[in-house]
N, C-alpha and C positions, 0 to 999 in steps of 0.2 A: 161438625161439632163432635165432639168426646162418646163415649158411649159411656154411660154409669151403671153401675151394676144393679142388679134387678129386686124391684120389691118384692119380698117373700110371696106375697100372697097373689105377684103375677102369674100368669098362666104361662107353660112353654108351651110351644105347637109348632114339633119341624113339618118343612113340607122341603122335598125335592126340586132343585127347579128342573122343568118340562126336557124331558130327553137326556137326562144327566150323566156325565161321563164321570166315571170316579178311576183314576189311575194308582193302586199302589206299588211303590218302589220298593220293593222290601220284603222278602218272606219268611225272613228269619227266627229268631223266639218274638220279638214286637208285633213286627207285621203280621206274622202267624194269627197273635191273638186279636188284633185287629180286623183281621181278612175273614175270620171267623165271625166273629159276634158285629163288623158290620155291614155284613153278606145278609144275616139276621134282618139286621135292624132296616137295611133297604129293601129288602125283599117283602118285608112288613109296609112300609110306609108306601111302596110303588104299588101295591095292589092296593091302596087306601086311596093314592092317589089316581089311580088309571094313569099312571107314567112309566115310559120305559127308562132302564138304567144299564148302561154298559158299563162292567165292571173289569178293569184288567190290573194283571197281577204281573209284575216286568219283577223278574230279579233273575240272573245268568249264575247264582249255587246252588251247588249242590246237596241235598242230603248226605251226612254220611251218621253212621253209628253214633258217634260221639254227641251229635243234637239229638238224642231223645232223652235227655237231662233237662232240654229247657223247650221242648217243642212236640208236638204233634204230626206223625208223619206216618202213612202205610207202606211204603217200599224207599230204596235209593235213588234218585235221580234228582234233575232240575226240579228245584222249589218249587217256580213257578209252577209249572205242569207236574206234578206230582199233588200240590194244594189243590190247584183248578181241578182233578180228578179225586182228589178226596171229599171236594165238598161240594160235588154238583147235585148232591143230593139234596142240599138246600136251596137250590134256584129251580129244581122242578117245580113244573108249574107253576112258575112265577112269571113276573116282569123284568126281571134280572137275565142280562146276558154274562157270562163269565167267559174271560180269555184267559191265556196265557202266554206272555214274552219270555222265554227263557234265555234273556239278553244281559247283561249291565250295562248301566244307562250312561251313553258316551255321549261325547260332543257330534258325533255325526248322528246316534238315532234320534236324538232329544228331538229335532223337530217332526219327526213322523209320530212319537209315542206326546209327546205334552203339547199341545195346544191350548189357543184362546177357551175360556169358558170351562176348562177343568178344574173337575177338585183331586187334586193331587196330595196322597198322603205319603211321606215319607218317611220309614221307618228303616234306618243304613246305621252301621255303625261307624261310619266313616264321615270327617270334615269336609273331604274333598269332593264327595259323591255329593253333600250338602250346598256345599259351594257353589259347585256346578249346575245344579238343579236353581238355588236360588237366583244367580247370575242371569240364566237363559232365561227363567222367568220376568225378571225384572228389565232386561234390554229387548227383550224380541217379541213380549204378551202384553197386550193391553187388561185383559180379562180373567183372572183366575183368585182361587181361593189353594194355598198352600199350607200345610199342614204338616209340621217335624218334629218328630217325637225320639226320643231317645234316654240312654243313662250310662253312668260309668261301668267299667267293668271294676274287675281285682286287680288289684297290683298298682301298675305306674303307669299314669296319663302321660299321654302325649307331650307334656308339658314338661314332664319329672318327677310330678307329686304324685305320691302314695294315694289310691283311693281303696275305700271298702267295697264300691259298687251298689252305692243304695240313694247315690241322688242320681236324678234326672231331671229332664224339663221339655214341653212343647210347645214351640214356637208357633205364630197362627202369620202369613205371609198376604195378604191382601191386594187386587187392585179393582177396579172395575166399580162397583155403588159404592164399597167400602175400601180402604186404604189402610195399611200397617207397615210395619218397619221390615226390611228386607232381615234374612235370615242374617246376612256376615253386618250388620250395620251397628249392634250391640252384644258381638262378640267377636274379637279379636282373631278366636282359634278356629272362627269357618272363614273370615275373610282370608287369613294368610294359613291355611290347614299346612301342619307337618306328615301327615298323613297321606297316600295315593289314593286313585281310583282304583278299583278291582282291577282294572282291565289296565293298569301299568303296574302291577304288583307279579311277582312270579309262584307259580302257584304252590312251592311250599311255604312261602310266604302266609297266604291266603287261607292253608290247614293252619297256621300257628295262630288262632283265636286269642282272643284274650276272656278266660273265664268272668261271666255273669252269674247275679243273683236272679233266681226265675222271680221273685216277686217283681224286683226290678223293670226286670219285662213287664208284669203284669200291671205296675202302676204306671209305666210310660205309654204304653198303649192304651188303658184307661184316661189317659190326661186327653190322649189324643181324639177319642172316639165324645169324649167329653165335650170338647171344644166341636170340633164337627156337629155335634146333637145343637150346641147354643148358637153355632153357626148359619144352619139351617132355619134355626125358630127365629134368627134373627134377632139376638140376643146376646152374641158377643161381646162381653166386655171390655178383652183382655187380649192382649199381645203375644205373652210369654206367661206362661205357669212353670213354675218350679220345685219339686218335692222330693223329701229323701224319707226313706220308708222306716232308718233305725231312729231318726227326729219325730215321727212320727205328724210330718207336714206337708202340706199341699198351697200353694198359695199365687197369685199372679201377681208377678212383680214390677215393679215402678217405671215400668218404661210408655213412650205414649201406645195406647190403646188404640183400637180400629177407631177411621174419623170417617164420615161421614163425605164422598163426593160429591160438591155440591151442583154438577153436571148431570151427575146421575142418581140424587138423590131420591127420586120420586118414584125409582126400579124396584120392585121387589128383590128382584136375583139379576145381575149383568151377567 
């Protein structure tokens, strides 16, 4: 059945499921703020829980000067390993284990790094990296929770059109108790992306960014960590949220919503 959205005066309550793997792909301005605040929030909830949680952070960029405009970082190098040592100070003493893959996520490493029963955050600025992530999910996992968050830059989309860089939106990908719409299924420009992967791009390619707004970042990673929190309490409503920060909106749009497996309805967490 449908999921409806929740009465005010219901209660939230995440809980972890037992040994939980959280992989994110991403450690860019999104991911950054993501990997931070919800490093937090499991590190919090797994000592509440008495559960362990492996946490790994897969992104193959680099640091350079030009990202401390929109990002947090103490030296040069791979993201990955540069985040996982700036912030291992928040998993002292916890239940949280922190890695780091300083990879780009290809068609050959996908199956050692994403597995059945993960929760996978995605935060790339690329269709194809999207793509491929969604695809491998959808033909080869029985069991996962996916989670894509992103936003326009400045200039000219992929497509031709002029953007300011102040919408985005995060997708929520489901299978296992609950089910959702694949990532390219309600968007044109992940299923057929004009875009590459990192790792078929050449690398001055890869310095030519396309400028962002840091709010940008900050409400795409916010949508994402958002959905995550209602995902856990079991509370999902919504497929796809959408918001642009100069409209000042936030909202989840009309497409079908997580449904309920009715195989595996009776699961707390698959």
């Amino acid at each position: 059945m449908s999921r409806s959205p929740l009465p005010p005066n219901m209660p939230i309550v995440p809980r972890l499921p037992d040994k939980a793997r959280i992989k994110l792909i991403g450690a860019g301005g999104v991911g950054g703020i993501v990997c931070r605040f919800g490093l937090m929030f499991a590190c919090s909830l797994a000592q509440k829980q008495g559960t362990d949680v492996d946490w790994v952070i897969i992104d193959g960029d680099e640091f350079e000067e030009a990202n401390r405009s929109r990002m947090f970082f103490s030296r040069h190098g791979f993201k990955a390993t540069v985040m996982r040592d700036d912030l291992r100070n928040l998993v002292e003493d916890s239940r949280v284990t922190l890695t780091a893959v300083p990879k780009y996520i290809d068609e050959q490493n996908l199956p050692t790094l994403i597995q059945d029963d993960d929760i996978v955050l995605v935060c790339v600025d690329n269709n194809a990296t999207r793509k491929l992530v969604s695809d491998y999910c959808d033909l080869e996992l029985r069991r996962f929770a996916l989670f894509s968050a992103g936003n326009d830059g400045i200039g000219e989309s992929s497509s031709g059109r002029l953007v300011r860089g102040t919408y985005g939106n995060c997708q929520v990908f489901l299978r296992g108790r609950l089910t959702s719409p694949s990532l390219t299924q309600h968007h044109a420009e992940v299923a057929n992306p004009t875009d590459k992967l990192p790792t078929e791009i050449h690398c001055t390619e890869l310095i030519a960014s396309q400028p962002q707004v840091l709010f940008a970042n900050l409400a795409a990673a916010s949508s994402l960590l958002n959905a995550l929190f209602l995902y856990l309490s079991d509370s999902l409503h919504y497929s796809e949220l959408a918001f642009d920060i100069a409209e000042g909106r936030m909202r989840p749009l009309e497409i079908p919503a997580p449904q309920a497996s009715p195989q595996l309805a009776v699961q707390r967490f698959s």
